[in-house]
Backbone as ProteinMPNN parsed JSONL, in Angstrom:
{"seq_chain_A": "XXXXXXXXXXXXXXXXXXXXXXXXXXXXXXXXXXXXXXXXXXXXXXXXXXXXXXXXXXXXXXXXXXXXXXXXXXXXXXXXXXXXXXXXXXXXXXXXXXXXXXXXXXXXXXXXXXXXXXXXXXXXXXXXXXXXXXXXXXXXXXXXXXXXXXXXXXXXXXXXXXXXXXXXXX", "coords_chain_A": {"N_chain_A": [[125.855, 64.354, 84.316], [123.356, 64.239, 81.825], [122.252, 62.117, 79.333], [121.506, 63.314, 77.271], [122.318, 65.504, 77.101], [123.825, 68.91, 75.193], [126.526, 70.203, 73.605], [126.255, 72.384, 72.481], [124.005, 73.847, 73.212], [125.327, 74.677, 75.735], [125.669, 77.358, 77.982], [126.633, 80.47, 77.267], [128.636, 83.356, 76.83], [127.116, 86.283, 75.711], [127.86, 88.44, 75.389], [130.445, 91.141, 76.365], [131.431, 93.888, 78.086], [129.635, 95.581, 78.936], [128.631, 97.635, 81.449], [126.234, 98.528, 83.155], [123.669, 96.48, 82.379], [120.518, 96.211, 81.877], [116.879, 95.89, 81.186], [116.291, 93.929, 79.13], [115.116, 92.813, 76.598], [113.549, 91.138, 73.348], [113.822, 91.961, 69.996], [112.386, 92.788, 66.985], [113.781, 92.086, 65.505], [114.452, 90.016, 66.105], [116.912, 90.268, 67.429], [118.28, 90.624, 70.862], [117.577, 93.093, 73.261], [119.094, 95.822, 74.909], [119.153, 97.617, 77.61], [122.049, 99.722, 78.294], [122.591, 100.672, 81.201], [124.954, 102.209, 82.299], [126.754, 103.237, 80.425], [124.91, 104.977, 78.687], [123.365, 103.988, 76.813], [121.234, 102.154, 74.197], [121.367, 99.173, 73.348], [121.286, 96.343, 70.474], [122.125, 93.051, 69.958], [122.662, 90.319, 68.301], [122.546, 86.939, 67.884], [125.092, 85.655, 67.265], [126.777, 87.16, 68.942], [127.382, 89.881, 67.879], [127.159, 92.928, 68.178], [125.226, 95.985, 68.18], [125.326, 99.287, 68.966], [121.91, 101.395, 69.091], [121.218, 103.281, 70.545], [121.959, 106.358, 71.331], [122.431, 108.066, 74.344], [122.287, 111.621, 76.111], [122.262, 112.204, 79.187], [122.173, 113.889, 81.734], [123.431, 112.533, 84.294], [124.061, 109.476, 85.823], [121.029, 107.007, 85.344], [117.98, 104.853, 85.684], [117.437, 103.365, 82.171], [115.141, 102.208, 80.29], [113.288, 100.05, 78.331], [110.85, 99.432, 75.202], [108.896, 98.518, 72.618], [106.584, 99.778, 70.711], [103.148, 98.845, 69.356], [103.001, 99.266, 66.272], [105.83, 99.088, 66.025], [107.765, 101.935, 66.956], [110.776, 102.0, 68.711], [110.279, 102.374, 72.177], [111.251, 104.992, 75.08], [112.762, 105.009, 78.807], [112.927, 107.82, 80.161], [113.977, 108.472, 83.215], [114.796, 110.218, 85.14], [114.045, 112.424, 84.109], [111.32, 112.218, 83.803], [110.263, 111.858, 81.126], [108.631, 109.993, 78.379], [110.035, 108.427, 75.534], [110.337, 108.431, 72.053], [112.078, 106.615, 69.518], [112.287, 107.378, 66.535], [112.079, 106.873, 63.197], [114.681, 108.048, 61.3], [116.507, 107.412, 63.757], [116.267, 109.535, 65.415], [115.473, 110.995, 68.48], [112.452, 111.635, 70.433], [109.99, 113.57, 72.235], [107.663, 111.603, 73.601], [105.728, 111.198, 75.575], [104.961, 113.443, 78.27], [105.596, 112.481, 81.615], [105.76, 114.26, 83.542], [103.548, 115.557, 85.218], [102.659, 112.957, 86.899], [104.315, 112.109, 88.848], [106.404, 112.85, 90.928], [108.75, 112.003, 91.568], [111.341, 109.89, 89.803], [110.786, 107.495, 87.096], [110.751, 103.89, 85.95], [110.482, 100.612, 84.737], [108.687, 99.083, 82.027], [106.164, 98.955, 80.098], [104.395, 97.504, 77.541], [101.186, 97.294, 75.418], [99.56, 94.964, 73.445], [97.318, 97.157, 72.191], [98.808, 99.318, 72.054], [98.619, 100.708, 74.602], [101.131, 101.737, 77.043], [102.68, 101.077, 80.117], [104.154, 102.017, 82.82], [106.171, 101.881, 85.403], [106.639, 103.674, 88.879], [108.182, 105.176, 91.341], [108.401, 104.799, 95.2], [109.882, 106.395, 96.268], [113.086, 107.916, 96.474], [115.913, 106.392, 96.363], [118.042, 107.584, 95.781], [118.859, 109.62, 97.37], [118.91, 108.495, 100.034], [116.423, 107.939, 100.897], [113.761, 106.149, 102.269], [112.469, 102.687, 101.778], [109.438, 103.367, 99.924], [106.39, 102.351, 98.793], [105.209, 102.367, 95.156], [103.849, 104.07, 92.416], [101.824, 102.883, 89.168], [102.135, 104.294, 86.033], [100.062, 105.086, 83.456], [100.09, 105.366, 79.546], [98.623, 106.529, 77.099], [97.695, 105.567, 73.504], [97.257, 108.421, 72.577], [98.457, 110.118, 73.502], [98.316, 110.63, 76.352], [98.531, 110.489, 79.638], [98.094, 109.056, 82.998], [97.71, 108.268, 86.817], [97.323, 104.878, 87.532], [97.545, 102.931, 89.102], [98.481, 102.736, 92.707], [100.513, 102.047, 95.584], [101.948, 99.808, 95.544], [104.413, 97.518, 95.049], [107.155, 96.409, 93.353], [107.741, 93.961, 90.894], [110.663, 93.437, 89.148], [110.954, 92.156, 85.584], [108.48, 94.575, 84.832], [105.167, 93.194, 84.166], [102.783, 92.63, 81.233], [99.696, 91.208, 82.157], [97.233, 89.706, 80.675], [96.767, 92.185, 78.922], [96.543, 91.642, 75.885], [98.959, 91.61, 75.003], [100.798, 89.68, 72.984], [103.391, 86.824, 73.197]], "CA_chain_A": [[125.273, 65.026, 83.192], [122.173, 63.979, 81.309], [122.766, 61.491, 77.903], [120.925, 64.255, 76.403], [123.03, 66.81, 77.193], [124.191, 68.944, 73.912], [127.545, 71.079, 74.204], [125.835, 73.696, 71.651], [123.219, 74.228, 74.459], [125.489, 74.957, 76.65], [125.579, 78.686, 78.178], [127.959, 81.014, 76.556], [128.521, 84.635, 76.977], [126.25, 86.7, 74.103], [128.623, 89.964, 74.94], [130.872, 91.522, 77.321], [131.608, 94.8, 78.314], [128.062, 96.088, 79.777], [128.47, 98.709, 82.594], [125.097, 97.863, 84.133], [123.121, 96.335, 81.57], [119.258, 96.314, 82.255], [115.64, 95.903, 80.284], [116.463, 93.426, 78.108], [113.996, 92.511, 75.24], [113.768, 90.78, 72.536], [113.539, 93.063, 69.661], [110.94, 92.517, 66.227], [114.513, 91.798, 64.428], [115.138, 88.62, 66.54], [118.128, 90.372, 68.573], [118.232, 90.877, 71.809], [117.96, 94.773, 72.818], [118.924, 96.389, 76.592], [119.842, 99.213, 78.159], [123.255, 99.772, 79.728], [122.783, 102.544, 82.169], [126.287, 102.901, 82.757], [126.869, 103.82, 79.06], [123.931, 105.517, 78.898], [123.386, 103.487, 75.265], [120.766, 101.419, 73.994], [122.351, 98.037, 72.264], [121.231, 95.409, 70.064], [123.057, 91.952, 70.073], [122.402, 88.794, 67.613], [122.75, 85.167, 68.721], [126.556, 85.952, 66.877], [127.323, 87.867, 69.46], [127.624, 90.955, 67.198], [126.569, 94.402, 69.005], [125.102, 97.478, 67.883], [124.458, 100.852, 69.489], [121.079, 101.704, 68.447], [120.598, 104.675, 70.958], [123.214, 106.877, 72.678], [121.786, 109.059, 75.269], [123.18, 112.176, 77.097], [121.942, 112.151, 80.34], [123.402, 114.495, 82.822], [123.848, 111.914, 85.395], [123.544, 107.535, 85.835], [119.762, 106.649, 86.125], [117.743, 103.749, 84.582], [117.075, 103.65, 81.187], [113.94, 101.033, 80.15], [112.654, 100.005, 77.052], [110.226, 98.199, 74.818], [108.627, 98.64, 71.115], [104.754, 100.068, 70.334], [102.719, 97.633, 68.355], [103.585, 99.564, 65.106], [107.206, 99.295, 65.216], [108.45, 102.783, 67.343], [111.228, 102.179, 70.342], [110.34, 103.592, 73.534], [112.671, 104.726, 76.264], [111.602, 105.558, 79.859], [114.094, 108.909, 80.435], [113.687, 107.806, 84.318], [114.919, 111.244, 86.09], [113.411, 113.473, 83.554], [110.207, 111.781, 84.18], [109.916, 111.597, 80.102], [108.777, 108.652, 77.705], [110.745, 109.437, 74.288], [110.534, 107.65, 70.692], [112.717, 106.594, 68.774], [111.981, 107.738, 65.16], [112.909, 106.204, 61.81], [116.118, 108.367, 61.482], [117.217, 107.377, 64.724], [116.065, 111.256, 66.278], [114.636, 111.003, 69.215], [110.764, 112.657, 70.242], [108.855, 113.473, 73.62], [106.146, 110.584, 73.366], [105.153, 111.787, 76.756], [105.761, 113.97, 79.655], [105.135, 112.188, 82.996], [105.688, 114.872, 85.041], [102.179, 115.617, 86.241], [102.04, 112.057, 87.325], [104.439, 111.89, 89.961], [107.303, 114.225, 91.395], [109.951, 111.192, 91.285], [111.55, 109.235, 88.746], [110.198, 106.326, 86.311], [111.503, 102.422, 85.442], [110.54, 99.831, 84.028], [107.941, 100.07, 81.046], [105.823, 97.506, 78.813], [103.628, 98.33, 76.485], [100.359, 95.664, 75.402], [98.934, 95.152, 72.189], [96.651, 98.133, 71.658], [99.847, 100.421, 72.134], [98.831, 101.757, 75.924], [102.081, 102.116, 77.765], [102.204, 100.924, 81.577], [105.26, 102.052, 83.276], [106.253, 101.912, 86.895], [107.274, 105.06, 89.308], [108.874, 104.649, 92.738], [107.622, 105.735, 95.602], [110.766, 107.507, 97.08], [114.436, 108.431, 95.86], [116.959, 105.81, 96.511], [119.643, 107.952, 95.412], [118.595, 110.771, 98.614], [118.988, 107.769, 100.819], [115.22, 107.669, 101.203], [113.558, 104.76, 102.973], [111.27, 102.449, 100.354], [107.914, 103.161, 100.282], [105.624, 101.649, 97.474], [105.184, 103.149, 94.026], [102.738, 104.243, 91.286], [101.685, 102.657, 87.684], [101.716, 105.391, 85.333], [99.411, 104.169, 81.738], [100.245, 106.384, 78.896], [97.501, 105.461, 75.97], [98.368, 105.848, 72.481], [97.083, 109.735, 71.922], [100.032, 110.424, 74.769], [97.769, 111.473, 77.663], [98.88, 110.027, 80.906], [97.37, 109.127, 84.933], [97.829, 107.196, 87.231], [96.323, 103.774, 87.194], [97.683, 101.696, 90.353], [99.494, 102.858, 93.437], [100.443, 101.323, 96.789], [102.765, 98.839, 94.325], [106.063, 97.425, 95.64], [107.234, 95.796, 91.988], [109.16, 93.355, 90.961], [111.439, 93.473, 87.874], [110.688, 93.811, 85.288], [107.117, 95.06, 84.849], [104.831, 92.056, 83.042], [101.499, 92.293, 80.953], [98.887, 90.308, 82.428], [96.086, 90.196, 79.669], [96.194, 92.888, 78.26], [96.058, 91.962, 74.799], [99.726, 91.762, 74.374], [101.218, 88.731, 72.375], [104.642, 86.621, 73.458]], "C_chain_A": [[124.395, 64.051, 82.412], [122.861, 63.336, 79.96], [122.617, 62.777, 77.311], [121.156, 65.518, 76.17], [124.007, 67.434, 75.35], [125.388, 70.288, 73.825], [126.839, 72.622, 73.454], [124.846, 74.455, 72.605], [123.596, 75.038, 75.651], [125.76, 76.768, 77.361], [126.835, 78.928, 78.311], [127.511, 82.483, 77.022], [128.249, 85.33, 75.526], [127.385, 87.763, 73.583], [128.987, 90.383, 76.297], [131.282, 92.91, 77.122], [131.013, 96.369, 78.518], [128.858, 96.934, 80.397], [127.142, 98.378, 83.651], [124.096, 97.725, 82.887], [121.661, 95.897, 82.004], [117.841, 96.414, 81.046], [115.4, 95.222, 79.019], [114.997, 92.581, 77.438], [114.633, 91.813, 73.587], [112.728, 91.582, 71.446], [112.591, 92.32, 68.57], [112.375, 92.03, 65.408], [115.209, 90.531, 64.895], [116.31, 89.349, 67.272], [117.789, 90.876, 69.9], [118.465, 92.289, 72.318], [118.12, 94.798, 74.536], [119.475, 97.193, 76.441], [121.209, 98.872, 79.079], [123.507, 101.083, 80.049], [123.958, 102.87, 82.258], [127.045, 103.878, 81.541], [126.592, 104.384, 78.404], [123.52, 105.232, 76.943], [122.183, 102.371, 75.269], [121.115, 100.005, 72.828], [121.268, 96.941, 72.052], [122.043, 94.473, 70.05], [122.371, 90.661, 69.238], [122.926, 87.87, 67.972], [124.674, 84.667, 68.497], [127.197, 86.23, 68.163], [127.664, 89.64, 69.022], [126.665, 91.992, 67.688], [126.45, 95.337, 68.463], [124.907, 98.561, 68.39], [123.32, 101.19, 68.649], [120.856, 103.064, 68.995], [121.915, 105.412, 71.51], [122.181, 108.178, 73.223], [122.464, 109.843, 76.308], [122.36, 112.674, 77.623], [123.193, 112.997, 80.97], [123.876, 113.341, 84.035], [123.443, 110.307, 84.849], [121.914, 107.748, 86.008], [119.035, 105.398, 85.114], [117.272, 104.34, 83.496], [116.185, 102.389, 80.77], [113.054, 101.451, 79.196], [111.629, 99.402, 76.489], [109.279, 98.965, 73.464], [106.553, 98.913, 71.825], [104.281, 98.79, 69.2], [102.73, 97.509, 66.8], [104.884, 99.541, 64.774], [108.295, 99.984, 66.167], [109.293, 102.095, 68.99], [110.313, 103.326, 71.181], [111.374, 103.639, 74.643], [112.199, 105.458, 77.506], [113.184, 106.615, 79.967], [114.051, 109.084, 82.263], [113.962, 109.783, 85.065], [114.23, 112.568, 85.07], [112.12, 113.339, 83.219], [109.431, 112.056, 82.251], [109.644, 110.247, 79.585], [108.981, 109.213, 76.319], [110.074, 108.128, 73.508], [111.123, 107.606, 70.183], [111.833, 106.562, 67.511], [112.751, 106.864, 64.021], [114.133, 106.646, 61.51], [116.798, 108.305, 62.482], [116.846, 108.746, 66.179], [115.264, 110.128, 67.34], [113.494, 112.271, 69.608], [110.432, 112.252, 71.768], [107.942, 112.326, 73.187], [105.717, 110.741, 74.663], [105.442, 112.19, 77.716], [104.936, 113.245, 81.372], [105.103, 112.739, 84.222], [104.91, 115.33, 85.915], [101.461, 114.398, 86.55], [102.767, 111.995, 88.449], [105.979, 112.997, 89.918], [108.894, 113.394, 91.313], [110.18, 110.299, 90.271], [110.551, 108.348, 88.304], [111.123, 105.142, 86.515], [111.257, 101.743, 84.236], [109.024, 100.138, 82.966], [107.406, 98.884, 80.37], [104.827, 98.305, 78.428], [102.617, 96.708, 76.046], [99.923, 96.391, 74.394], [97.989, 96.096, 71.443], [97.592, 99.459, 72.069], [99.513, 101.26, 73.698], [100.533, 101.03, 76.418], [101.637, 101.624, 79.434], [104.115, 101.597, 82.324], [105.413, 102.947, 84.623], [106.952, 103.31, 87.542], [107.711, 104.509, 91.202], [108.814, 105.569, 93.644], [108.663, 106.397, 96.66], [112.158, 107.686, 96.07], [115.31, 108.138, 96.858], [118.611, 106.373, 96.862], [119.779, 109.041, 96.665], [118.893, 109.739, 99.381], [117.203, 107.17, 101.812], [115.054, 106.405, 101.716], [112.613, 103.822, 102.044], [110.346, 102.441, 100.686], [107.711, 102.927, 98.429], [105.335, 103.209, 96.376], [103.981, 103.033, 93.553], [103.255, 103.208, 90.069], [101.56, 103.659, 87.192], [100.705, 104.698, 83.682], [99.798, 105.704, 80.771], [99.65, 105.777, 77.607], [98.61, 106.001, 74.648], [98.195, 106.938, 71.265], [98.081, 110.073, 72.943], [99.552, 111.203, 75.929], [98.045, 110.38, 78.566], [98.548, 109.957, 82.271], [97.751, 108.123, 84.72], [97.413, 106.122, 87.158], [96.545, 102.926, 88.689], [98.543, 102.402, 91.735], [99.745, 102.063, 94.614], [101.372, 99.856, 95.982], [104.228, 98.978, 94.874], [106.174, 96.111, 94.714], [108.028, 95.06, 91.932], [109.674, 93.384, 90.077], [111.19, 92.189, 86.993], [109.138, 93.808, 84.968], [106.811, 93.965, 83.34], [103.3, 92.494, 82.304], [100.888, 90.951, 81.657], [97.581, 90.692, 81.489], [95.522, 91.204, 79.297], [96.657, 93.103, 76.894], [97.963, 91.785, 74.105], [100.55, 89.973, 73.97], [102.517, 88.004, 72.911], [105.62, 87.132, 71.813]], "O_chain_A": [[124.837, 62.902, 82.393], [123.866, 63.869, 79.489], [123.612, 63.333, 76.845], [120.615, 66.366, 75.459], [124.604, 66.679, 74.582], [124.923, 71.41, 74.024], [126.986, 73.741, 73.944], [124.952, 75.676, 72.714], [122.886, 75.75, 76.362], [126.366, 77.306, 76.434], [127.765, 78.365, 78.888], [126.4, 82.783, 77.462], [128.872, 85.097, 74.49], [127.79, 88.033, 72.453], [128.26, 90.177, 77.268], [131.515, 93.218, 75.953], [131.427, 97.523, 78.405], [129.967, 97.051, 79.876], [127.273, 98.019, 84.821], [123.698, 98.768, 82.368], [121.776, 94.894, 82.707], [118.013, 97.11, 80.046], [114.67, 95.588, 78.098], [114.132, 91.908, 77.999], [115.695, 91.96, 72.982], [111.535, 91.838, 71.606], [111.983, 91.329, 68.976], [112.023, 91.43, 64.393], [116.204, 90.031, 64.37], [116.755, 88.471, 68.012], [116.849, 91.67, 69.927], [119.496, 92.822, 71.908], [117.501, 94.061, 75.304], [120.172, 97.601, 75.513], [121.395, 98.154, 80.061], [124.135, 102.052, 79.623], [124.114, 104.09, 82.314], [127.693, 104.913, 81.702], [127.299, 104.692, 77.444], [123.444, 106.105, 76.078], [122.102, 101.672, 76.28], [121.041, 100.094, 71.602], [120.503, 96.571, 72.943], [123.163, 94.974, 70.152], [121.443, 90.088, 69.811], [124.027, 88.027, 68.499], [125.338, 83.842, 69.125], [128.164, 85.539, 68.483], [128.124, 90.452, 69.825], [125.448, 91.846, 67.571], [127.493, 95.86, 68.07], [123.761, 98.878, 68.071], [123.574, 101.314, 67.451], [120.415, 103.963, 68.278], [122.789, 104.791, 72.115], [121.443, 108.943, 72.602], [123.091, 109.309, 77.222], [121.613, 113.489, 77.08], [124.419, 112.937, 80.869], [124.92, 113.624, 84.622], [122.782, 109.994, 83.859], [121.532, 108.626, 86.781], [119.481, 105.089, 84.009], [116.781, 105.469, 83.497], [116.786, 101.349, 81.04], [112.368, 102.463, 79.054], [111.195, 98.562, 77.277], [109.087, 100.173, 73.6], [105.798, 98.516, 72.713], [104.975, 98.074, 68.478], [102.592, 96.493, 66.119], [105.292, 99.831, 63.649], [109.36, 99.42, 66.42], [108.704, 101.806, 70.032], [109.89, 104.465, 70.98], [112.111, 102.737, 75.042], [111.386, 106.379, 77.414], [114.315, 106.142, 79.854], [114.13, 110.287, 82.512], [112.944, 110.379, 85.416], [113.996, 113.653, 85.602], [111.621, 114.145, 82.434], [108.252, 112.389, 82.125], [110.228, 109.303, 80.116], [108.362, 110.188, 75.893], [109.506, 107.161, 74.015], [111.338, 108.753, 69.792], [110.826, 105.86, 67.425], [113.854, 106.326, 64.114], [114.946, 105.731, 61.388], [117.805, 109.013, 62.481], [117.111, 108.767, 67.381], [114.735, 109.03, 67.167], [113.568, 113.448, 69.254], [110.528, 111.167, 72.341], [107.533, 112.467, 72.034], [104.879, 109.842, 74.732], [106.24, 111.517, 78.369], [103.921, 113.63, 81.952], [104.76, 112.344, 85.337], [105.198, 115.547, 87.092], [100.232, 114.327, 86.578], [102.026, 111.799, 89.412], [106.384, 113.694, 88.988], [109.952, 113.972, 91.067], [109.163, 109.84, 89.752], [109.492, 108.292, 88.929], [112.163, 105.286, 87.157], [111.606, 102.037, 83.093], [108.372, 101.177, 83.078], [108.117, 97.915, 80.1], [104.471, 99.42, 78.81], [102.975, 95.541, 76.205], [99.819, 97.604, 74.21], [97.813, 95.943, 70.234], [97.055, 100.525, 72.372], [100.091, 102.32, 73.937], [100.902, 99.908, 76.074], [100.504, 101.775, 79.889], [105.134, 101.163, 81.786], [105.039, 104.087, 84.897], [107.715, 103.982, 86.847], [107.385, 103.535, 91.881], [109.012, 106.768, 93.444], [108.287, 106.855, 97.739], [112.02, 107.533, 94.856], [115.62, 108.835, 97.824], [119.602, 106.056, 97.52], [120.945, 109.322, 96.944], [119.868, 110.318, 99.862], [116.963, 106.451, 102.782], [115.963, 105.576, 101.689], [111.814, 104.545, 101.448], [109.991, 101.737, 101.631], [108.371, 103.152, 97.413], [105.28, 104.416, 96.613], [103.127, 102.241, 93.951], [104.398, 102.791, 89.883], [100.742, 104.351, 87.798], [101.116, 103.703, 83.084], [99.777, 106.845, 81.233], [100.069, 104.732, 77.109], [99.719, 106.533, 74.681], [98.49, 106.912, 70.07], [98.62, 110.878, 72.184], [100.132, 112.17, 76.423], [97.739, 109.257, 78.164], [98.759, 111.027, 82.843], [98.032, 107.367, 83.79], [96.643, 106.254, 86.206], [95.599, 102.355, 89.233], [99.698, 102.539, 91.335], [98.944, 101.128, 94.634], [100.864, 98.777, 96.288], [104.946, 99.958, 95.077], [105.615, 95.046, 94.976], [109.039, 95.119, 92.631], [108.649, 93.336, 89.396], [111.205, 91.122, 87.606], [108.672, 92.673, 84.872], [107.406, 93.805, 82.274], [102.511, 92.737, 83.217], [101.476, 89.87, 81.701], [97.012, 91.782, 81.556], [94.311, 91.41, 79.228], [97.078, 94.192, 76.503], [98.177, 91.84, 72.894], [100.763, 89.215, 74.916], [103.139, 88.986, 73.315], [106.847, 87.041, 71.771]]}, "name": "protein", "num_of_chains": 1, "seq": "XXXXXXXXXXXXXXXXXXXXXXXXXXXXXXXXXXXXXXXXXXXXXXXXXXXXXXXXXXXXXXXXXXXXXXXXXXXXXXXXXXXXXXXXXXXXXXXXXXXXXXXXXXXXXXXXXXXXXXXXXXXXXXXXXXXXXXXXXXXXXXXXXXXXXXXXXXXXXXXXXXXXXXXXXX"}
């Protein structure tokens, strides 16, 4: 071990008792935010360790849930089998912020969003859960009047979906 080694450094567990925890972000309040599909909940967590439910979501079935903030403020959540992108609102309600279903016929994922509030978020180009075989996926863009197309297909992605210059800040 390194002189310089510092026990406070050393890697600790933030929080236990995930289900499948996925899409993690760091939120505008400094905590750490993800989805745990299994729970079908969206949680905050501070460097404490201290956990909040920010979203609960009833989903008829498991599927991913994938997140990430507009440049004003609003959560988004990709509703993956109901081929929706929702908002979270100031009272917590949730809102359609766009229907993706005349972009593709199978689910959504992962989701980022770049500094002039368009939306990019990935679609897959079969159904895992049918036992399908993988073929490559779509980009879906969803601007920030909530109209939606395709933008990229032929895309075999890797987790989780990154801005490359477009405009969005670390």
């Amino acid at each position: 071990m390194s002189e310089a080694y510092n026990e406070n450094l050393a890697p600790q567990s933030l929080m236990t008792g995930l289900v499948f925890g996925e899409s993690p972000r760091w939120g505008h309040d400094s905590r750490l935010w993800l989805a745990d599909w299994g729970a079908q909940e969206v949680v905050a967590v501070g460097p404490d360790g201290e956990s909040e439910v920010m979203v609960r979501l009833r989903f008829p079935s498991f599927q991913p849930i994938c997140i990430d903030w507009l440049p004003d403020g609003p959560l988004l959540i990709v509703s993956a089998s109901d081929r929706l992108l929702l908002r979270r609102e100031a009272d917590g309600s949730l809102v359609t912020y766009a229907d993706l279903t005349g972009v593709s016929d199978l689910g959504f994922n992962e989701i980022v969003v770049d500094g002039r509030g368009n939306a990019y978020v990935n679609g897959g180009g079969f159904n895992l859960m049918a036992g399908e075989k993988f073929a490559p996926g779509i980009v879906a863009l969803v601007t920030p009047d909530g109209s939606t197309r395709q933008v990229a297909d032929g895309i075999a992605w890797r987790q989780p979906l990154e801005p490359a210059g477009v405009g969005r800040s670390p």
